[in-house]
VOBA-1610 file (N, C-alpha, C; in pm, whole numbers, padded with zeros to 5 digits, always signed):
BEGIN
Unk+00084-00118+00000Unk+00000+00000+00000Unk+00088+00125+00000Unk+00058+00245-00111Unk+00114+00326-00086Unk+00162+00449+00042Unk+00000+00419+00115Unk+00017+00454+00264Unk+00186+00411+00298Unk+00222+00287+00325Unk+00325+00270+00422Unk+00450+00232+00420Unk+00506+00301+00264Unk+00595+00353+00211Unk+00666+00441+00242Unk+00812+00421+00219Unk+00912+00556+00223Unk+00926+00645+00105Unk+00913+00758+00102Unk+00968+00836-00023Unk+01105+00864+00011Unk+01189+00895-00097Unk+01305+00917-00065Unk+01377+01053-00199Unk+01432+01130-00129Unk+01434+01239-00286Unk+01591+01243-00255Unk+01664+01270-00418Unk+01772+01179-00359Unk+01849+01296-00526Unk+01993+01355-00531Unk+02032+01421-00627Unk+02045+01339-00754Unk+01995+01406-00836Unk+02009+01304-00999Unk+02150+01276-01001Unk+02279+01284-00943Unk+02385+01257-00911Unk+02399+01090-00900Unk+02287+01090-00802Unk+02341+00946-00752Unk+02251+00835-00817Unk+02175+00904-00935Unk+02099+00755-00999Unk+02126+00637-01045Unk+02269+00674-01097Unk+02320+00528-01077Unk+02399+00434-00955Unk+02361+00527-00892Unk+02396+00408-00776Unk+02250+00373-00691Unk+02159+00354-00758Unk+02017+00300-00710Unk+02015+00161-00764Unk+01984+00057-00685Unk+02029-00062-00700Unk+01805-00115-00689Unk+01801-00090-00839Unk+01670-00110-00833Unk+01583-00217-00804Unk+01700-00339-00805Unk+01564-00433-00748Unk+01553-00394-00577Unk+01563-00307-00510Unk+01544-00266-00372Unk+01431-00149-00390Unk+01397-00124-00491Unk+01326+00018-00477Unk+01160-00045-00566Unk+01058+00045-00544Unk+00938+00017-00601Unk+00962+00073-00775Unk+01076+00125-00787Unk+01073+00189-00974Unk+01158+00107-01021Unk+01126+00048-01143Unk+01244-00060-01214Unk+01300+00005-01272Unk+01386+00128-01339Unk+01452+00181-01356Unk+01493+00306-01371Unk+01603+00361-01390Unk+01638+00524-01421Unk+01536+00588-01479Unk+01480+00517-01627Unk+01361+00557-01686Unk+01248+00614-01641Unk+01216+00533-01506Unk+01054+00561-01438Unk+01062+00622-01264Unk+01176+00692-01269Unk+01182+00762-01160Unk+01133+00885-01173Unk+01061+00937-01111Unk+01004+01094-01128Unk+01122+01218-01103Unk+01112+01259-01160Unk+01297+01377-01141Unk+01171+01534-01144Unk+01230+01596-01058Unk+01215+01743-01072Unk+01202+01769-01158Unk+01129+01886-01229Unk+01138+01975-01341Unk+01295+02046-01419Unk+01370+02056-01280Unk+01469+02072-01401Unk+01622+01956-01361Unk+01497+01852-01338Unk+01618+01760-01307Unk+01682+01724-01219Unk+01741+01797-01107Unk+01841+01804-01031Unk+01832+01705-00949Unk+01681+01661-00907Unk+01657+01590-00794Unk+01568+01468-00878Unk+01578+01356-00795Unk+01466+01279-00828Unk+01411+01140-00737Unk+01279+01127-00735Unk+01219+01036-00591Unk+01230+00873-00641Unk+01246+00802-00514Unk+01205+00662-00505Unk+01157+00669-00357Unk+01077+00519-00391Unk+01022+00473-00292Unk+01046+00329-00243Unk+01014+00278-00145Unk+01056+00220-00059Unk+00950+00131+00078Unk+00945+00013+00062Unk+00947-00051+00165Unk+01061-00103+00307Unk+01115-00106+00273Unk+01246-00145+00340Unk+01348-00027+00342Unk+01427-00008+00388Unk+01520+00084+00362Unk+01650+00004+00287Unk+01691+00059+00160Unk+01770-00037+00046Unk+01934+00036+00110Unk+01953-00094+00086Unk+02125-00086+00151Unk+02203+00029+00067Unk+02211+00064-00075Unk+02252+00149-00046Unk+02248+00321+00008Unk+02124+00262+00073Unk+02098+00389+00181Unk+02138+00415+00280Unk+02149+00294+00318Unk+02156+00246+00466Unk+02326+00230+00506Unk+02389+00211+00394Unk+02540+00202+00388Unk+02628+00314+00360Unk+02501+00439+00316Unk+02545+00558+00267Unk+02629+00594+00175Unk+02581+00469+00080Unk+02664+00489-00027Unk+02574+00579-00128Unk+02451+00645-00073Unk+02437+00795-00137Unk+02361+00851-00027Unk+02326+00990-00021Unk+02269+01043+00114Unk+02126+01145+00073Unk+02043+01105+00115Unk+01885+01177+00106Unk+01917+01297+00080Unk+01840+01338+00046Unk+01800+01539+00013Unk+01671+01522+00141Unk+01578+01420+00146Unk+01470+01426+00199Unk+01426+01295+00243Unk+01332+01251+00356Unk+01266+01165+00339Unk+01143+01170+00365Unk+01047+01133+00335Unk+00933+01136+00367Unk+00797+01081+00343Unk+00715+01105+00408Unk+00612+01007+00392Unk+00470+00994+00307Unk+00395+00976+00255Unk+00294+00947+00130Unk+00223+01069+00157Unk+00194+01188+00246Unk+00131+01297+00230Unk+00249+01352+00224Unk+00348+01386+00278Unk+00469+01482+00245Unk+00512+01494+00147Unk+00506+01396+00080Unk+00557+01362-00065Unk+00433+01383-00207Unk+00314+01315-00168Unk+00199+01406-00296Unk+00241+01607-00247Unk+00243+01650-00169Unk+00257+01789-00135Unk+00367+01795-00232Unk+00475+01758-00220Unk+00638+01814-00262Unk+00590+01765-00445Unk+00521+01666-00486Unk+00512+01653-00604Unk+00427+01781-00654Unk+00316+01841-00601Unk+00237+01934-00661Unk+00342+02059-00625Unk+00426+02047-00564Unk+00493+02253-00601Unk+00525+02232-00750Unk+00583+02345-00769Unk+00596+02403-00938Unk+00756+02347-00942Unk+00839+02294-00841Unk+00937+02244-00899Unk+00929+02092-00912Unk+00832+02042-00898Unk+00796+01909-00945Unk+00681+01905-01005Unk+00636+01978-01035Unk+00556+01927-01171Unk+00480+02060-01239Unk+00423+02043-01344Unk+00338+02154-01450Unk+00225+02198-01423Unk+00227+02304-01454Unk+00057+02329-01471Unk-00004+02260-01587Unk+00044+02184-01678Unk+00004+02108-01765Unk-00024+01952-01756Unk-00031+01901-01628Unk+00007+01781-01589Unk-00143+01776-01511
//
């Protein structure tokens, strides 16, 4: 359930070090990125090792209302959307 999920917003820096069979997005392709990129979310049941090993480090974490909020500002998404 999306309820009881982690979001995680994380610098387009470190997308390749997302080790996707740990995350709910199967790849680089279907991760939602900011408008101009910089940043972009996964989600999460578990916390995926390389989080947890800090082999990259959050911008944010947060939870299924914190996260629809942060998707509707204007740096994540359009007025065309």
């Amino acid at each position: 359930m999306e309820n009881n999920r982690t979001y995680t917003i994380l610098n387009i820096s470190d997308l390749a070090k997302v080790d996707f069979s740990q995350v709910g997005e199967t790849s680089a392709n279907t991760v939602r990125k900011s408008i101009d990129e910089t940043q972009f979310a996964i989600k999460y049941n578990t916390t995926p090792t390389f989080i947890s090993d800090k082999a990259v480090t959050p911008i944010d974490v947060l939870n299924y209302s914190e996260v629809l909020a942060l998707m509707a500002t204007d740096a994540w998404s359009t007025n065309e959307e």
